[in-house]
C-alpha positions in Angstrom: 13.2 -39.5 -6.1 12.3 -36.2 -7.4 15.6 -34.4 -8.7 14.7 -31.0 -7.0 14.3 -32.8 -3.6 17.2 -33.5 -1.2 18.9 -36.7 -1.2 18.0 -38.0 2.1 15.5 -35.4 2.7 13.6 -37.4 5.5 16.6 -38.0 7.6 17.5 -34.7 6.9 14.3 -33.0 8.4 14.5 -35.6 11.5 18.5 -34.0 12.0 16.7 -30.2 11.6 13.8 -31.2 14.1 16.5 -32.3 16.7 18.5 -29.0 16.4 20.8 -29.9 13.3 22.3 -27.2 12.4 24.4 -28.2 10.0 21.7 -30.4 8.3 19.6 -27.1 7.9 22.0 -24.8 6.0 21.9 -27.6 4.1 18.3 -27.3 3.7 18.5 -23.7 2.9 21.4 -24.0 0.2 19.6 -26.3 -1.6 15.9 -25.0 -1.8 17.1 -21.3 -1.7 18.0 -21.8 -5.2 14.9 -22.9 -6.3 12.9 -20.1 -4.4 14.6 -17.5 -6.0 13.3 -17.7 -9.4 9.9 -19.2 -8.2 9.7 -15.7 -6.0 10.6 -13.8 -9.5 7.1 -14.0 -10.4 5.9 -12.1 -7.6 8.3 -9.8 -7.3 11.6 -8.2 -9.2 13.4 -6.8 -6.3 16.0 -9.2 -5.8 16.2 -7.5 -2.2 13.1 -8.3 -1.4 13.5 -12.0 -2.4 16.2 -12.6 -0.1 14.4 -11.5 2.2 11.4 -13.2 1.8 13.2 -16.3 1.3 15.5 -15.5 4.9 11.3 -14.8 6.4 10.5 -18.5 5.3 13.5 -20.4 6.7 13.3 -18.7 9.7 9.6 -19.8 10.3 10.9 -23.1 9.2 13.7 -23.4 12.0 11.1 -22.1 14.5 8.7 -24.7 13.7 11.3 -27.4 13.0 9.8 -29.7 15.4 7.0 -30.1 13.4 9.3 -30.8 10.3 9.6 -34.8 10.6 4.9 -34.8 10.4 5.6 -33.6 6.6 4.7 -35.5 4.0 6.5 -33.4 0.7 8.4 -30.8 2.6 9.0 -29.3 -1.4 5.3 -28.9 -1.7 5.0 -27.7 1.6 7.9 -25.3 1.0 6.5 -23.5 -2.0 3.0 -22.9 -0.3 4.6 -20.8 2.4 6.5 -19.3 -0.2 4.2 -18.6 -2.0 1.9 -17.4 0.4 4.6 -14.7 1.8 5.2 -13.6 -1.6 1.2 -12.5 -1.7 1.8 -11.3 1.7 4.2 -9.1 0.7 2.1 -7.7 -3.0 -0.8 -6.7 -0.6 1.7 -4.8 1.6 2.6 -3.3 -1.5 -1.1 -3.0 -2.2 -2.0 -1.3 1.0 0.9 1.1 0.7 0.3 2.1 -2.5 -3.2 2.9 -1.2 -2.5 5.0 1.8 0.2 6.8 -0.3 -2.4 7.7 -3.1 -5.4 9.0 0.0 -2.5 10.8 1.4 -1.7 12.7 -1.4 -5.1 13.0 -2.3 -5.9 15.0 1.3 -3.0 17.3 0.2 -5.5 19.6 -1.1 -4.6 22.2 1.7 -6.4 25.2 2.9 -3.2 27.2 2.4 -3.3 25.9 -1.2 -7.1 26.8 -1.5 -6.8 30.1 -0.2 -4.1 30.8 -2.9 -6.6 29.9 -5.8 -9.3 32.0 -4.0 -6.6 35.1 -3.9 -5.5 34.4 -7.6 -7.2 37.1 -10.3 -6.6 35.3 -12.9 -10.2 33.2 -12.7 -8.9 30.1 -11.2 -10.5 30.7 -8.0 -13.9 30.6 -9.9 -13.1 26.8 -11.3 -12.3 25.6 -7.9 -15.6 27.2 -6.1 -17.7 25.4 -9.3 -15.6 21.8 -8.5 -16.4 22.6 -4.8 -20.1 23.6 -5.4 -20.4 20.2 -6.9 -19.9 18.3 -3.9 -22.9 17.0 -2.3 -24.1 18.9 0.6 -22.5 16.7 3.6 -19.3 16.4 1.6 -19.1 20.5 0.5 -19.5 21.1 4.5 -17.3 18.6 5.8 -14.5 19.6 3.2 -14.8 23.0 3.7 -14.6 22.9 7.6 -11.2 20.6 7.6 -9.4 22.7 4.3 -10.7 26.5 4.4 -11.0 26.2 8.6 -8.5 24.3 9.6 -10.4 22.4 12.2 -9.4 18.6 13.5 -11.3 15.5 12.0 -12.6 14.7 15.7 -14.1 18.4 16.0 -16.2 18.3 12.9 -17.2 15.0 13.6 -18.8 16.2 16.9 -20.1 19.0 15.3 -22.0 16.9 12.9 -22.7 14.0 14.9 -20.6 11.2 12.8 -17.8 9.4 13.5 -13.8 10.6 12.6 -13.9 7.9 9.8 -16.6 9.1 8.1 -15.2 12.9 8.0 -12.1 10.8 6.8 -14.0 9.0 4.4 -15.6 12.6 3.3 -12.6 14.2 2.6 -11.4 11.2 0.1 -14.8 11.6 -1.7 -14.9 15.3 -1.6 -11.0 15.2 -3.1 -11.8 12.7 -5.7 -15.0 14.8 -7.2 -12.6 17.9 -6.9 -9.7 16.3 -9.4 -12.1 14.7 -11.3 -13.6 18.2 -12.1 -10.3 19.7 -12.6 -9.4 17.2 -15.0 -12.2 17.7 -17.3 -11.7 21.6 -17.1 -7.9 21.1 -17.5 -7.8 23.5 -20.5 -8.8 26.3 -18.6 -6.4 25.5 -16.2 -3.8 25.8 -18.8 -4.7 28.9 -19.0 -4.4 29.7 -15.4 -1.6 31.0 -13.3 1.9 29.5 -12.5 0.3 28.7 -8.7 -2.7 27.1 -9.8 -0.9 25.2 -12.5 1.3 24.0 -9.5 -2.0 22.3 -7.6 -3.0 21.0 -11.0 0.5 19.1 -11.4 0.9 18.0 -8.0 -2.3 15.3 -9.0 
């Protein structure tokens, strides 16, 4: 028998399947240990290995009817672990994602409106990184930051859908900090509230 199995491990699963409580925190103590470092890989939050590692043994009592139809429950065990773990790294993924379009539609019209009242020239660089923008983009952009209006009522008013002003808005945001970073050295030039846009990328 493989050392890193249970002794007794079939029985042990039958006891589970039948409602065995006490079989199954035996279960748990004794593969919990081995999940924790095999979960290390995917992640360093010891947190968050707990609680995948709680996730997985609760799906495990839930479906612990089915435990007895298992051929090499340690096998069996890692794949689930394993698959949470990349369950939980595209979470991580989609988060990280939604945090970085977020703070890429932070491009404000109240910020815009304090470059286009700056005298000290920045307003000038932001207008050229605007002009830039391909047509649908530049009118889309303009219509949610410098007007204020709702993704649904430009969409209307240029027959596409909410998504694709969405969409527009990430594109037109992109092109705009990509142009600011290749003109950064004017903008160190540039006033305190510009400089402030520029470092909130």
């Amino acid at each position: 028998m493989n050392q890193t199995e249970l002794y007794n491990e079939k029985d042990i699963l039958f006891q589970i399947a039948g409602g065995d409580q006490s079989a199954f925190r035996r279960l748990v103590y004794h593969y919990s240990r081995q999940l924790g470092p095999f979960l290390t890989k995917f992640t360093k939050s010891k947190e968050e290995v707990e609680e995948i590692i709680q996730d997985i043994f609760l799906q495990i009592w839930m479906t612990r009817e089915t435990l007895p139809s298992i051929g090499k429950f340690r096998n069996f065990l890692f794949v689930i672990a394993r698959n949470h773990a990349l369950n939980v790294l595209r979470k991580h993924l989609r988060e990280d994602k939604h945090r970085k379009q977020w703070k890429m539609e932070c491009i404000t019209s109240a910020q815009v409106q304090t470059i286009e009242e700056d005298p000290s020239g920045n307003a000038t660089i932001i207008q050229d990184a605007i002009t830039q923008l391909p047509p649908q983009q530049q009118k889309v952009w303009l219509a949610s930051r410098q007007d204020g209006k709702k993704y649904r009522e430009i969409a209307q008013e240029n027959n596409i859908s909410p998504e694709t002003v969405k969409k527009y808005i990430q594109y037109a945001n992109t092109s705009i900090l990509d142009y600011l970073q290749r003109h950064k050295e004017l903008l160190l030039a540039g006033s305190a509230s510009f400089l402030a846009l520029y470092n909130f990328f």
